[in-house]
C-alpha positions as a printed NumPy array, in Angstrom:
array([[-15.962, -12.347, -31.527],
       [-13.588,  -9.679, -29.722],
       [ -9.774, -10.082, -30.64 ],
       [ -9.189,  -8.075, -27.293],
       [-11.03 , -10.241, -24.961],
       [ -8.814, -11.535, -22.483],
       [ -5.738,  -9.62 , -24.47 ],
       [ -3.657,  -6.739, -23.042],
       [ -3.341,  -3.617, -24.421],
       [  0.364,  -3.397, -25.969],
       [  2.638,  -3.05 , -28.841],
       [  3.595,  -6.411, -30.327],
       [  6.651,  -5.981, -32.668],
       [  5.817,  -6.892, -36.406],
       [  9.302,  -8.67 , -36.747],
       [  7.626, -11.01 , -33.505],
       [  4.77 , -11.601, -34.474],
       [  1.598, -10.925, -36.986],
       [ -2.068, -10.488, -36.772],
       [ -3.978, -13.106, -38.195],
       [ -5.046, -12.423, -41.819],
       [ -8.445, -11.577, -41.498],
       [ -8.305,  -9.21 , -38.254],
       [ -8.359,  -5.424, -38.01 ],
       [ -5.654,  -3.871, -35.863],
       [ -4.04 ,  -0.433, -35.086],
       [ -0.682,   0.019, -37.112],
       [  2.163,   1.837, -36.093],
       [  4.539,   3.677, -37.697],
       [  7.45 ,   5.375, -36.825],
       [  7.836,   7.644, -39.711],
       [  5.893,  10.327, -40.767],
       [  4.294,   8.966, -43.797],
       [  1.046,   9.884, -42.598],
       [  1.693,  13.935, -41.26 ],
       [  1.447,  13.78 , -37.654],
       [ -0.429,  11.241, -37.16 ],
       [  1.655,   7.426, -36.539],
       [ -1.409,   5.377, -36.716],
       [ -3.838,   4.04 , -38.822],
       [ -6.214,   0.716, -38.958],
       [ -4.535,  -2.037, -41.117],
       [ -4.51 ,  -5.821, -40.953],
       [ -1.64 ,  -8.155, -41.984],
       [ -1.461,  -7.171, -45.811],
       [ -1.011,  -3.301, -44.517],
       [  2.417,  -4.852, -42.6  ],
       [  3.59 ,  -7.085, -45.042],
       [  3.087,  -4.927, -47.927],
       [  3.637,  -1.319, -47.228],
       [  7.237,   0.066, -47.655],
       [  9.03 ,   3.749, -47.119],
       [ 12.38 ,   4.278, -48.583],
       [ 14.649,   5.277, -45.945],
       [ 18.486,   6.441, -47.027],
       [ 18.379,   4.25 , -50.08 ],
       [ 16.659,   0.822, -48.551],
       [ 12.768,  -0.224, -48.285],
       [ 11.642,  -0.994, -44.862],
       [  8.45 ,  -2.03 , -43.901],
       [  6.1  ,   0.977, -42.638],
       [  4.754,  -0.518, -39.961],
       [  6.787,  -1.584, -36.938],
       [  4.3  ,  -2.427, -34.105],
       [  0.353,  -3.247, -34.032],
       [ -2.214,  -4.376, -31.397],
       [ -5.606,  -5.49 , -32.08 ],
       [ -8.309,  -3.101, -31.785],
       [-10.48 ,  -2.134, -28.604],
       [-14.057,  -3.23 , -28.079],
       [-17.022,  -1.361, -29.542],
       [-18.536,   1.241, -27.629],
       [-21.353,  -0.441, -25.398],
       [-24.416,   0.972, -26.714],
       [-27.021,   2.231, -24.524],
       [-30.374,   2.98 , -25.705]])
């Protein structure tokens, strides 16, 4: 089953709301742990886990996710 059926394509704040525990979605992060690059595949763990020390304090790396878009339709 498709997490994106029927869903739109946006940022949902992690402090809002969470993926459920089993699903794959895109992270976000606002820092550059990562190089240039501000987004990676994660689930819930990945949010509630992952920390960055930022002028003394541990946030949370991740800020925003949205589930993932479909699979490619194959076409043989």
């Amino acid at each position: 089953m498709n997490a994106m059926k029927g869903k739109e394509m946006k940022w949902i704040a992690a402090k809002d709301e969470l993926p459920n525990a089993s699903e794959r979605v895109l992270l976000f992060t606002p820092y550059p742990v990562f190089g240039h690059d501000y987004a990676c595949v994660g689930n819930k763990e990945s949010i509630t886990t992952c920390t960055v020390r930022i002028n003394r304090r541990q946030v949370p790396v991740f800020t925003h996710w949205m589930p993932l878009p479909p699979k490619p339709e194959q076409h043989s």
